[in-house]
BASE-975278 format. One line per 2 residues: their letters; for each residue x, y, z of N, C-alpha, C, O, CB. Coordinates in Angstrom, 1 decimal, always signed. Glycine has a CB too. Layout:
<atoms>
a> X/Y/Z/X/Y/Z/X/Y/Z/X/Y/Z/X/Y/Z  ...
</atoms>
This chain:
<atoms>
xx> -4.9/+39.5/-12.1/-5.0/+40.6/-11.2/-5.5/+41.8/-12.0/-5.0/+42.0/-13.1/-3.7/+40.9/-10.4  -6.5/+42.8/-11.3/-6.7/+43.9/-12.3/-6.4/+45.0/-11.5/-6.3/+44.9/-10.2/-8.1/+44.1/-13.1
xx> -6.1/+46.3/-12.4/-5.8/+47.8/-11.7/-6.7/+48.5/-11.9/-7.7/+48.1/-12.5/-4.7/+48.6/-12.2  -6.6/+49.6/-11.5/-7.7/+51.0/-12.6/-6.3/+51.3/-13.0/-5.4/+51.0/-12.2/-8.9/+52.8/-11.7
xx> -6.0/+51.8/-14.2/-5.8/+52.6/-15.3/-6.9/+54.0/-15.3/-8.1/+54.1/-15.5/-6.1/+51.6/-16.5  -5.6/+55.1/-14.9/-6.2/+56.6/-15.1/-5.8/+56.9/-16.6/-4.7/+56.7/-17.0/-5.3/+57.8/-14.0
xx> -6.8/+57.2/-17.4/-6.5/+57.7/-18.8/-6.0/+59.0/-19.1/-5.6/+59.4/-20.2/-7.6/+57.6/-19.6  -6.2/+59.5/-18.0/-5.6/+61.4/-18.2/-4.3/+61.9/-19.1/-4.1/+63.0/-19.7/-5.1/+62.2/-16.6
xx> -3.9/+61.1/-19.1/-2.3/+61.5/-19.9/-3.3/+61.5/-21.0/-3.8/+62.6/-21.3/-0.6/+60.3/-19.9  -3.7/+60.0/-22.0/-3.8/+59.9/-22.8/-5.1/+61.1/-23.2/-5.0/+61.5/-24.3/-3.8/+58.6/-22.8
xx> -6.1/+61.5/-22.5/-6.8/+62.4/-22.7/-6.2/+64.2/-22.6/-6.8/+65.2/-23.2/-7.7/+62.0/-21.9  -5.5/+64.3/-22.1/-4.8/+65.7/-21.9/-4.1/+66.1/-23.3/-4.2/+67.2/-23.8/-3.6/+65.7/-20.7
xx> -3.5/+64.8/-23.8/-2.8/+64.5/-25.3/-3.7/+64.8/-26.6/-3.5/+65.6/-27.6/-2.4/+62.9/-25.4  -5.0/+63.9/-26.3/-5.9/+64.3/-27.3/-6.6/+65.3/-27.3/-7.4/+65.6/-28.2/-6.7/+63.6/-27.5
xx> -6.4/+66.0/-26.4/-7.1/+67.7/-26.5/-6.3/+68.4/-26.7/-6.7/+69.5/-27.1/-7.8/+68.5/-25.3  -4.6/+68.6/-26.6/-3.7/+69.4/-26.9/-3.7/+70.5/-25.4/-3.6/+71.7/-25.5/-4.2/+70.1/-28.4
xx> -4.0/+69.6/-24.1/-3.9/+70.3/-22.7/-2.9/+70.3/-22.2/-2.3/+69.2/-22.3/-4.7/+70.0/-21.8  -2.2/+71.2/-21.4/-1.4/+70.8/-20.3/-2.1/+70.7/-19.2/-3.3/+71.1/-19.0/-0.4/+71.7/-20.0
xx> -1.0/+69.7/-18.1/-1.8/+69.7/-16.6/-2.2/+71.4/-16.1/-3.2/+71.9/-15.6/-0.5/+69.0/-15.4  -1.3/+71.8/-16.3/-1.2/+73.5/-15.5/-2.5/+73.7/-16.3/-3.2/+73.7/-15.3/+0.5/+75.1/-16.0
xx> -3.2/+73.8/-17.1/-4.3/+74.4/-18.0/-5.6/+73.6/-17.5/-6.7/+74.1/-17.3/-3.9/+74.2/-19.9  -5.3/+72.2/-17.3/-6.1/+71.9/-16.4/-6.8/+72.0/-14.6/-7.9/+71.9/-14.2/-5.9/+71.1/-16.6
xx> -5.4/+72.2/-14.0/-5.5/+72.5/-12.8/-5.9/+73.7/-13.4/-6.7/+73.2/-14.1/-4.4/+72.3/-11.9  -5.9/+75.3/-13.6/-6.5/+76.1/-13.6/-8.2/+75.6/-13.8/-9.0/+75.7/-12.9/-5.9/+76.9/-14.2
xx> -8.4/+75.2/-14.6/-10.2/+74.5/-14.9/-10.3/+74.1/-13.6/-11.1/+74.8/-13.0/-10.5/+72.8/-16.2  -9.9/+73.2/-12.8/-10.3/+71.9/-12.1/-10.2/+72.3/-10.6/-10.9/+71.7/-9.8/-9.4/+70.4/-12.6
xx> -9.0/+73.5/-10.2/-8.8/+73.8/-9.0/-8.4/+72.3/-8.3/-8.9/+71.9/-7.2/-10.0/+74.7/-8.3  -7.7/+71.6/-9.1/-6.8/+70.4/-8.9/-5.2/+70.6/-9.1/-4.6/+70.4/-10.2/-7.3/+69.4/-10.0
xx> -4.4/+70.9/-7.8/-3.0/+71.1/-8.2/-2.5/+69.6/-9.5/-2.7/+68.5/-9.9/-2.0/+71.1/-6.4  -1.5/+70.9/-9.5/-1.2/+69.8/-10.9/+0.0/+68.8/-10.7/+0.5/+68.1/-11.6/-0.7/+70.7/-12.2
xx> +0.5/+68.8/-9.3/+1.2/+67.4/-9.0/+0.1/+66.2/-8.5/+0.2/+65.0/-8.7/+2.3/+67.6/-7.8  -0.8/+67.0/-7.9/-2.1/+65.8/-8.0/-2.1/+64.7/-9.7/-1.8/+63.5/-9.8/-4.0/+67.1/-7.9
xx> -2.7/+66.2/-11.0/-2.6/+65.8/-12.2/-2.0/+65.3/-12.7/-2.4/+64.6/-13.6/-2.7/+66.2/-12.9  -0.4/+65.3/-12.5/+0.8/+64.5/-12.6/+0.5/+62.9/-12.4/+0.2/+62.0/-13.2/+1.8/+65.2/-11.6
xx> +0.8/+62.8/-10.6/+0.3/+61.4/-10.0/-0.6/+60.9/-11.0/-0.2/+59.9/-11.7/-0.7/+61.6/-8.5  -2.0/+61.6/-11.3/-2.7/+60.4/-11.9/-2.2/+60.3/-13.5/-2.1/+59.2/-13.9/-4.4/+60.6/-11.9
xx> -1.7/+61.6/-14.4/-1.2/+61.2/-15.7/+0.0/+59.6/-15.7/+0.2/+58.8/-16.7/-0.2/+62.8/-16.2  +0.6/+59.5/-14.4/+1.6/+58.8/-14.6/+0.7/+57.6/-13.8/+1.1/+56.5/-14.1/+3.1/+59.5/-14.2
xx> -0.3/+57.6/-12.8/-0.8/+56.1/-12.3/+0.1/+56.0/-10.9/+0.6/+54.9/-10.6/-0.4/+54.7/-13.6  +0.3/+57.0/-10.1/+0.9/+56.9/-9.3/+0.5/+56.9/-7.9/+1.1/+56.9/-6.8/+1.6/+57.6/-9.6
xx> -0.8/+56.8/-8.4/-1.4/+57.3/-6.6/-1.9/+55.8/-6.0/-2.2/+54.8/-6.7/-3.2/+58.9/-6.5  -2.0/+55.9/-5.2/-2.4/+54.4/-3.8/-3.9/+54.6/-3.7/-4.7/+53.6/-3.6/-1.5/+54.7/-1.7
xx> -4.3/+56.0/-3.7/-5.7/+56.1/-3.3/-6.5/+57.0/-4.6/-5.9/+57.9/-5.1/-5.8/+56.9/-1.6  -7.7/+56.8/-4.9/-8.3/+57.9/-5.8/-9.5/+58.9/-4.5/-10.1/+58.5/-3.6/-9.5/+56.8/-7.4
xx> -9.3/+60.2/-4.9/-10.4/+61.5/-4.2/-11.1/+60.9/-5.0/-10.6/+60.6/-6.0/-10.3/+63.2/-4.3  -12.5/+60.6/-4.9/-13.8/+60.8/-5.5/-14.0/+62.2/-5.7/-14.5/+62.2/-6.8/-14.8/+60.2/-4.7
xx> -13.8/+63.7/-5.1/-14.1/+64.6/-5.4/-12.7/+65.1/-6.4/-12.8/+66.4/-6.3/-14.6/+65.2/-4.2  -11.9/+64.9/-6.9/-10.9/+64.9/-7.0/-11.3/+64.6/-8.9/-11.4/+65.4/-9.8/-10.0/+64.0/-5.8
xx> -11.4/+63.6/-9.0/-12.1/+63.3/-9.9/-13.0/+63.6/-10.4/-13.0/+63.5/-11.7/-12.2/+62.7/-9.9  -14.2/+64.0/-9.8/-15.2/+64.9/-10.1/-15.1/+66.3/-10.9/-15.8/+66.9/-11.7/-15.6/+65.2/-8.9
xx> -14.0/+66.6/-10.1/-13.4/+68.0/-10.5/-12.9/+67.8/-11.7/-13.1/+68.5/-12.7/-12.2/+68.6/-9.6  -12.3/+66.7/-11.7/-11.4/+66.0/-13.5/-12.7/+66.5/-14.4/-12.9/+67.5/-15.1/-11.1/+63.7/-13.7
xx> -13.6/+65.1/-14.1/-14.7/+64.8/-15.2/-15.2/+66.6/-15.6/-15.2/+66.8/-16.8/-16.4/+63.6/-14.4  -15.5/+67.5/-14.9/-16.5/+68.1/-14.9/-15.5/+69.5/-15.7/-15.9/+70.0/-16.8/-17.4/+68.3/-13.3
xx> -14.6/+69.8/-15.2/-13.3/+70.4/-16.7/-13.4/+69.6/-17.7/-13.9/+70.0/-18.8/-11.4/+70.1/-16.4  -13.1/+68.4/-17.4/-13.3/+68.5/-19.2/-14.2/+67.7/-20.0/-14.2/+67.0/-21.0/-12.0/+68.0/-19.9
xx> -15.2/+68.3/-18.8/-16.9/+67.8/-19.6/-17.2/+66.0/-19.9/-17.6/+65.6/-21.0/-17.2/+68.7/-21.5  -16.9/+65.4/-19.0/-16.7/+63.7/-19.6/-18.4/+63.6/-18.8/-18.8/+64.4/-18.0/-14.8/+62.3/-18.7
xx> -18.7/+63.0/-19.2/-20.2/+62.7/-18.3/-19.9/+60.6/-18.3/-20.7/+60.1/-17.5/-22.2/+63.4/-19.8  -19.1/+59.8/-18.9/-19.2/+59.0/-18.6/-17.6/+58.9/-17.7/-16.6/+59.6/-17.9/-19.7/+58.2/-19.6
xx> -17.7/+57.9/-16.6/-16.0/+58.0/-15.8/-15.0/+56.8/-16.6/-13.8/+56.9/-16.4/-16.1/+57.5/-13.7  -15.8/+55.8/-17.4/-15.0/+54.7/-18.8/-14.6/+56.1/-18.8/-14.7/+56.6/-17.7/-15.9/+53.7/-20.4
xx> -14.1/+56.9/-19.7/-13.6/+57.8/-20.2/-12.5/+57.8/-19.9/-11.5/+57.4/-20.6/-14.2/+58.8/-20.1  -12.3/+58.2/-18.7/-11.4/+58.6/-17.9/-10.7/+57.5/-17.2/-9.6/+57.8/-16.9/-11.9/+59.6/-17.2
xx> -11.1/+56.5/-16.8/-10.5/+55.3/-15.9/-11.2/+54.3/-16.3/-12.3/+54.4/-16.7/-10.6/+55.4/-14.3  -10.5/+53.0/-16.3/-10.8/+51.9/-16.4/-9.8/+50.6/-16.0/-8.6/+50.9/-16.0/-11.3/+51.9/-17.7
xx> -10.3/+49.1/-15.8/-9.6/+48.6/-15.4/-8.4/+47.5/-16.3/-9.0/+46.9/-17.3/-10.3/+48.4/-14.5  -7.2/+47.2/-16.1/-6.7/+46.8/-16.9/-6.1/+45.8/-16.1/-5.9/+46.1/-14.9/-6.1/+47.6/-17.7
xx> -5.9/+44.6/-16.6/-5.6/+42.9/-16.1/-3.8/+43.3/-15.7/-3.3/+44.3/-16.4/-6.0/+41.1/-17.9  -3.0/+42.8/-14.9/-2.1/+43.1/-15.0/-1.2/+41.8/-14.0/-1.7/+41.4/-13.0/-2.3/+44.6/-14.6
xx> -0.2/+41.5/-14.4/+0.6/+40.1/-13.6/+0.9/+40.5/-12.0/+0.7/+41.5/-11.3/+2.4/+39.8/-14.4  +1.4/+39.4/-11.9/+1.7/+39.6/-10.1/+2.5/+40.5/-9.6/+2.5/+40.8/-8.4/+2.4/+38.5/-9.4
xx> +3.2/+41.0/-10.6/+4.2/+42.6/-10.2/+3.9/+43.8/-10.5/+4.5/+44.8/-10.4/+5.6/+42.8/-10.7  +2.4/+43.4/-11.2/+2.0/+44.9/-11.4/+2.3/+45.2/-12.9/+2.4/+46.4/-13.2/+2.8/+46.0/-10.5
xx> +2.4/+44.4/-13.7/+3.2/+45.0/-15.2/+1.9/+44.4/-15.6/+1.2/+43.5/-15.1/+5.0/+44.4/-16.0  +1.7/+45.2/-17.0/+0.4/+44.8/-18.2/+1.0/+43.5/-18.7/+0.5/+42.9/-19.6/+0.2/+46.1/-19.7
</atoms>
């Protein structure tokens, strides 16, 4: 079975960002940024993400999401 995997945590980390510093860039509340740092949401905004990529300049969306194989309960 596969997921998307949101990479934002791991990217917020390698830039030395907080969510709050992003939601100001992105006009993305930052319990939205939360949800996806932690992989928590049911549905992805396409514009939502848009807003992501374009703060912090990603031009490919690999970057930022991709999918990862995962067992019948959802664990890697």
């Amino acid at each position: 079975m596969k997921r998307i995997n949101i990479k934002l945590k791991k990217i917020l980390r390698e830039r030395k960002m907080t969510q709050m510093q992003l939601s100001g860039l992105s006009n993305v509340t930052q319990a939205k940024i939360s949800n996806l740092c932690n992989n928590k949401l049911k549905e992805l905004n396409i514009g939502i993400l848009e807003r992501l990529a374009v703060a912090l300049e990603i031009d490919d969306i690999s970057v930022l999401m991709q999918f990862e194989d995962v067992d019948e309960e959802g664990l890697k």
